[in-house]
C-alpha positions in Angstrom: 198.2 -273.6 108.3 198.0 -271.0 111.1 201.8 -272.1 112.4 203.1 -272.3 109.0 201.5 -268.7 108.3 202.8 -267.4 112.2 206.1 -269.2 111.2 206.8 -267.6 107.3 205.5 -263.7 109.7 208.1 -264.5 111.9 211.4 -265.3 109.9 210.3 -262.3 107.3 209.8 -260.0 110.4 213.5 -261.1 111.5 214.8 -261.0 108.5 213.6 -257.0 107.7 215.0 -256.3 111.1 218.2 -257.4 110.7 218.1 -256.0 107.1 217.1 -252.6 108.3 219.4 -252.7 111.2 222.3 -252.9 109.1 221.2 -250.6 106.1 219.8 -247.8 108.6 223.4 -247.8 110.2 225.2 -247.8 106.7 222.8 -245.3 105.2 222.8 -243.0 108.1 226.9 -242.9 108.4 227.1 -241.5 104.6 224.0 -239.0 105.0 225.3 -236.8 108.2 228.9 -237.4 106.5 227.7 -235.9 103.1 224.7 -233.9 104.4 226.0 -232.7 108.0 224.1 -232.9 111.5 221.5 -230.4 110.2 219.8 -232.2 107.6 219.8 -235.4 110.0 218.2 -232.5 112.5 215.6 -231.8 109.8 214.8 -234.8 109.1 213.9 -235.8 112.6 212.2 -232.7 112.6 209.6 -232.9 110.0 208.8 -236.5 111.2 208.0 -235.2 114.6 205.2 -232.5 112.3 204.1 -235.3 110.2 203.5 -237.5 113.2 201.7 -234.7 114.6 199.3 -234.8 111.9 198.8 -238.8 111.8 197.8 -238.4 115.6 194.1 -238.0 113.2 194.1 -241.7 112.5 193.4 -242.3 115.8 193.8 -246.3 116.0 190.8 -246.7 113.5 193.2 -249.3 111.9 193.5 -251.4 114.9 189.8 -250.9 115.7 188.8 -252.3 111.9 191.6 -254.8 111.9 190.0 -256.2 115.0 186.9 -256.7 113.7 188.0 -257.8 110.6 188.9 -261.7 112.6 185.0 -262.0 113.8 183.7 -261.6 110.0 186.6 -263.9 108.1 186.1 -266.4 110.5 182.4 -266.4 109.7 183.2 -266.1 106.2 180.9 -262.8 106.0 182.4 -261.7 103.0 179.8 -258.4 102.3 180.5 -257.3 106.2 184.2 -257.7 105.0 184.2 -255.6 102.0 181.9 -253.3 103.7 184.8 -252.5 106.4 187.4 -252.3 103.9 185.0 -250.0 101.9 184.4 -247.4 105.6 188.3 -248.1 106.4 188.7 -246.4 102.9 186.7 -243.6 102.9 188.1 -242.5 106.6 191.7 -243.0 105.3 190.5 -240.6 102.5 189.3 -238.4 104.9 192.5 -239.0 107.3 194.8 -237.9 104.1 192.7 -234.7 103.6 193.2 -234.0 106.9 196.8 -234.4 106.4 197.2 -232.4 103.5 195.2 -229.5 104.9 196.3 -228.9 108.6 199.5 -229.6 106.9 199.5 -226.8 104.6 198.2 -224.4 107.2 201.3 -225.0 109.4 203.5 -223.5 106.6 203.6 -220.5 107.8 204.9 -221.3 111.0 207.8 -223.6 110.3 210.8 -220.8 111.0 209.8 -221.0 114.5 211.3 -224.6 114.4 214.3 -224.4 111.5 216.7 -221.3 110.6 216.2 -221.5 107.3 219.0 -219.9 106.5 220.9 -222.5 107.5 219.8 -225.5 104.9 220.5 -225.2 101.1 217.3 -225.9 99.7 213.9 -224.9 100.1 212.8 -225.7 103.1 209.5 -225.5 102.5 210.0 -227.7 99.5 211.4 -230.2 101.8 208.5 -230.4 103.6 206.0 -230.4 101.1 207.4 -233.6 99.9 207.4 -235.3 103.7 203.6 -234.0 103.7 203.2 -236.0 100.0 204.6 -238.8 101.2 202.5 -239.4 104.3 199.1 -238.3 102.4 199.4 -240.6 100.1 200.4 -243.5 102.4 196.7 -243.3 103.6 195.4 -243.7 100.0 196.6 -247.4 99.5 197.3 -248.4 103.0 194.1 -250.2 103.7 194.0 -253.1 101.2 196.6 -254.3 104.1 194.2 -255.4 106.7 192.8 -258.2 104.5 196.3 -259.3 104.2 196.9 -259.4 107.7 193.7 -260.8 109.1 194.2 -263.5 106.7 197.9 -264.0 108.5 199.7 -263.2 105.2 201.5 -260.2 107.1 204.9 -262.1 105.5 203.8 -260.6 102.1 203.9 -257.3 103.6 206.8 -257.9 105.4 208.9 -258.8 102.0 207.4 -255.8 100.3 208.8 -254.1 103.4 212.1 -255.3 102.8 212.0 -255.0 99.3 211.7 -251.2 100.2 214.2 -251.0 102.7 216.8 -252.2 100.3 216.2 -250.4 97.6 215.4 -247.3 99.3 219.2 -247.4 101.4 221.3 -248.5 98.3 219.1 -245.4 96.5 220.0 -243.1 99.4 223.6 -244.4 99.4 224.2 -243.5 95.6 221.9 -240.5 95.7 224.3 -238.8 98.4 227.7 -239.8 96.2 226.7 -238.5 93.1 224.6 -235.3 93.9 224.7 -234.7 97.8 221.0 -233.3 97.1 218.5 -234.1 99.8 215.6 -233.4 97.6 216.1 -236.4 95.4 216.4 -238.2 98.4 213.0 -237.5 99.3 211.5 -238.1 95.9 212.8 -241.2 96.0 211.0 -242.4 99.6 207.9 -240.9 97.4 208.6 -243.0 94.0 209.0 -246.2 96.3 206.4 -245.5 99.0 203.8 -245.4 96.5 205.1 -248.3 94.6 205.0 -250.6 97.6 201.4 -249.6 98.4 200.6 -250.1 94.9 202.6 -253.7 94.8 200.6 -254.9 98.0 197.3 -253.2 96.6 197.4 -255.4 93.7 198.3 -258.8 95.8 195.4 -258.4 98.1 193.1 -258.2 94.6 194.7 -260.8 93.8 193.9 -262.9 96.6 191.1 -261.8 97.7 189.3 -260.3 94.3 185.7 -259.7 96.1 187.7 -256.6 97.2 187.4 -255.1 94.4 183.4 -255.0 93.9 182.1 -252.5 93.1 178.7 -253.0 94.8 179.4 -252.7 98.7 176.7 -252.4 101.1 176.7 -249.7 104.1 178.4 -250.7 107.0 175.9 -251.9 109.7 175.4 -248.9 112.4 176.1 -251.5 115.4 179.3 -252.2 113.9 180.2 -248.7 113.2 179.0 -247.7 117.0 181.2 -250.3 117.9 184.7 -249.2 116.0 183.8 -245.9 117.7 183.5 -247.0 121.0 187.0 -248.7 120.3 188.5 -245.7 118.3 187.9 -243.7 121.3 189.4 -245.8 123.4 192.8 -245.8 121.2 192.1 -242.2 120.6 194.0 -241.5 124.7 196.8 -244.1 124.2 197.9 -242.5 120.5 197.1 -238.6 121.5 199.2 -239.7 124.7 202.0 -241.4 123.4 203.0 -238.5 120.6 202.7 -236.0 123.2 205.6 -237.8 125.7 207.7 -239.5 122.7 206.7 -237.0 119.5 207.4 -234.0 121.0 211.0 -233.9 121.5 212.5 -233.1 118.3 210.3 -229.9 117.8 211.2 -228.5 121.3 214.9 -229.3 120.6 215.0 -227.9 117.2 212.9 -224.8 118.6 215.9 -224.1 121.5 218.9 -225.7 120.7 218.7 -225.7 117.0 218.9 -227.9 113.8 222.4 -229.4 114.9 221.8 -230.1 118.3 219.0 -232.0 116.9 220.7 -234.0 114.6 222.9 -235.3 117.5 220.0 -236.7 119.2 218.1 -238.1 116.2 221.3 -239.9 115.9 221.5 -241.3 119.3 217.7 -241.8 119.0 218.7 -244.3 116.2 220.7 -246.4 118.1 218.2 -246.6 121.2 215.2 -247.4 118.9 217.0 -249.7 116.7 217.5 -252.4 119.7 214.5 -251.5 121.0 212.8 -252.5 117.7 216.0 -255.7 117.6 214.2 -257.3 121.0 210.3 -256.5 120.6 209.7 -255.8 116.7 209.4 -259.5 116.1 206.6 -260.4 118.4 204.5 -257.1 117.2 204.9 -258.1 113.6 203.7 -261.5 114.2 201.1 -260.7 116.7 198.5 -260.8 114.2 197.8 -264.8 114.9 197.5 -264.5 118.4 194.4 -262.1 118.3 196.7 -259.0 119.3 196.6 -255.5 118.4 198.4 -254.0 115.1 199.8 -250.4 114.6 199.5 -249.1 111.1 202.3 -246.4 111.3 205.4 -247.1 109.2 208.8 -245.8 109.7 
């Protein structure tokens, strides 16, 4: 069962790769085309701020995901549903966080974008980016039991599911109306639909999860995810400040179109990065490695 499991992670890993691959390139010709270099600059942009702001997550996925294999293994279901229950409550806490550090950098957002220089509200604009990655932490942690259990392929189909839909969406969004906005409340309307879709498949499966009596989470295992959080807490704070930092600094000197440029050629570098290594990271749940929550 574990190969057959590994196996059906694999093939639906590839194949949301290869769908995205193609999609991302389509979908990204006809949105700088229709929208221009400064939206695409924008866009980078307020991913860079909203990455920012998930640095507060600080690996606690990984850490409980981790765990999760010791107490499935023993078949410990009240330990389980008592780490889903504390991954819960922190990723309410996380999305919170979100929503207030990300209100309070409002006020400072013309020192990164002209506004001027962008047809709608900017502020609007990001408002909805904030939405959509506060509410991604509301949902997000009914995944770990999926996962542990080596079910990622589930995921993974939901993911492509997404990714199609969301692309076509774009495509037709940018003929008919050239407005960005919709655009955005569409990756909102479908964002929380997958997280709602894979919400209800891990009741499903797993219907303990849904109890309604969970016990505290023991205080060695809470030390423990700790001790491991803070451990993750240096490789995430790290890795935002060499590879998250670049769009705001661009934006802030060379402008919104400069920026575009290199969100576009960021594209192309990430997407075969993601081609050759993606793959083995989206499978690497059934060899015992390490997972990263964050989606694109």
């Amino acid at each position: 069962m574990r190969i057959q499991n590994s196996l059906r992670n694999m093939i639906t890993a590839v194949m949301q790769i290869v769908v995205t691959i193609i999609l991302r390139f389509i979908a990204q010709s006809y949105f700088i085309h229709i929208l221009g270099l400064k939206y695409q600059g924008l866009n980078g942009l307020f991913s860079s701020i909203i990455g920012m702001l998930g640095i507060a997550e600080l690996g606690l996925g990984t850490a409980i995901l981790f765990n999760m294999y010791e107490y499935i293994a023993k078949r410990d279901i009240e330990t389980i549903k008592s780490l889903l229950k504390f991954y819960q409550r922190c990723y309410q806490a996380i999305s919170g966080f979100v929503i207030v550090f990300g209100l309070a950098l409002m006020p400072f957002l013309h020192v990164f974008v002209n506004m001027s220089s962008i047809n709608e509200n900017v502020y609007v604009i990001y408002l909805l980016f904030l939405a959509d990655s506060a509410f991604s932490y509301l949902l997000i942690y009914k995944q770990s039991i999926l996962i542990a259990h080596q079910k990622k392929h589930l995921i993974n189909l939901a993911d492509l599911a997404y990714t199609i839909i969301y692309n076509l969406g774009q495509i037709a969004l940018l003929i008919l109306t050239h407005n960005y906005i919709l655009i955005l409340l569409l990756v909102l309307f479908l964002r929380l639909a997958e997280n709602i879709m894979i919400s209800r498949v891990a009741d499903r499966r797993y219907p303990y999860i849904k109890d309604k009596k969970v016990q505290l989470l023991d205080k060695k295992i809470a030390r423990r995810l700790i001790k491991q959080m803070k451990g993750q807490a240096f490789h995430v704070i790290g890795g935002f400040v060499v590879f998250g930092t670049d769009n705001m600094i661009i934006s802030s000197f060379l402008g919104l179109t400069v920026m575009g440029l290199y969100s576009n050629y960021l594209l192309i570098t990430n997407t075969l990065n993601s081609f050759f290594t993606s793959s083995c990271r989206k499978c690497n749940s059934e060899c015992g490695g390490f997972i990263n929550g964050k989606k694109w």
